[in-house]
Phi, psi and omega in degrees: 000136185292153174276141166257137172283124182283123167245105172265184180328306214232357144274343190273312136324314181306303186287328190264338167253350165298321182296286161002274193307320170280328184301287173314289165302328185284013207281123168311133170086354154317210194246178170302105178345110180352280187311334187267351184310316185305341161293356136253341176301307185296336176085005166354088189270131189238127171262145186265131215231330173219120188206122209233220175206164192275135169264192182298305192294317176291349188259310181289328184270338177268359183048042165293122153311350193214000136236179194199155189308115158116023169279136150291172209205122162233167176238126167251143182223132172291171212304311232270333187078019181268324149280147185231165190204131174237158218213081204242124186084166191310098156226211168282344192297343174300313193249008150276140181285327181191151196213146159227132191273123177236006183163155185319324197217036157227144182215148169306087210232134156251130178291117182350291188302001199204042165306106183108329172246206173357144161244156200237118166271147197233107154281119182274125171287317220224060208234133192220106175272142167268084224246132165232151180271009207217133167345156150226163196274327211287321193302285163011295193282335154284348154288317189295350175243348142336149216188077151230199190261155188032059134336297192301313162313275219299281203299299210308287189331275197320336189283312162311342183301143165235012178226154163181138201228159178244112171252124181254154179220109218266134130309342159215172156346268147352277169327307174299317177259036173244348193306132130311140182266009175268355159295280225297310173318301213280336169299318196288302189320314192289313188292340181244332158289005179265312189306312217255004176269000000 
């Protein structure tokens, strides 16, 4: 059974300097965020560990606006296990095996099947990353709906993490540059009050 959430003063504070901070750092339809440059100066290799679809639960505890139940969601995590990039709506990006991020919306893709070999670059018309400088909840919530082999290794390793992004991929233009920043907000706000109970 879920806990209901309180908001006294300072969480509420809490909430009103996140909008700030996403306003400021987030700007939509832009260059890549500050906070997300080290996955390309480090040269970030994310291996893919997961790939579901978003369920009820996981749609309802992050309250997102802008995915819905039965999109897909995959998960990558690098070598080091400290970041994790989660990978949300319909692109291609599902069936890489392994990604390395070269620019806000091209990426560096080995296809599952073709691990060790060729790699394919791949360009997003319409792809928009979120960098948290901290664990997110939402992976947390998309290992527990995975169906793989040593699952329990797998939810530790995503737990451990101490970085983490969201890549969204718009079917259009318009969708990318209509994102509101209060999906990102419920996120970041859930994530960090869940991290901290």
């Amino acid at each position: 059974m879920m806990k209901a959430l309180k908001w006294n003063l300072w969480d509420q504070l809490l909430v009103f300097q996140i909008i700030v901070v996403i306003q400021i750092e987030y700007p939509v339809g832009q260059a890549l965020p500050d906070r997300c440059q080290y996955l390309i100066t480090k040269n970030v290799v994310l291996q893919n560990i997961c790939h579901t679809s978003i369920n009820l639960e996981t749609f309802v505890k992050t309250r997102s606006l802008i995915s819905d139940v039965g999109e897909p969601v995959s998960l990558f995590i690098d070598n080091s296990f400290t970041t994790i990039l989660v990978t949300i709506k319909e692109s291609i990006l599902h069936t890489c095996g392994q990604l390395v991020l070269m620019q806000k919306d091209e990426f560096n893709c080995t296809q599952e099947e073709e691990i060790g070999e060729d790699e394919t670059i791949v360009k997003l018309k319409n792809s928009q990353i979120y960098c948290f400088p901290y664990h997110i909840y939402v992976a947390d919530l998309v290992m527990d709906a995975c169906d793989i082999q040593n699952e329990e290794f797998h939810k530790n390793l995503v737990k451990e993490t101490t970085k983490g992004a969201l890549q969204y991929t718009f079917p259009d233009k318009s969708t990318a540059e209509n994102l509101q920043s209060t999906d990102i907000l419920i996120v970041v706000t859930l994530s960090v009050y869940l991290y901290n109970q």
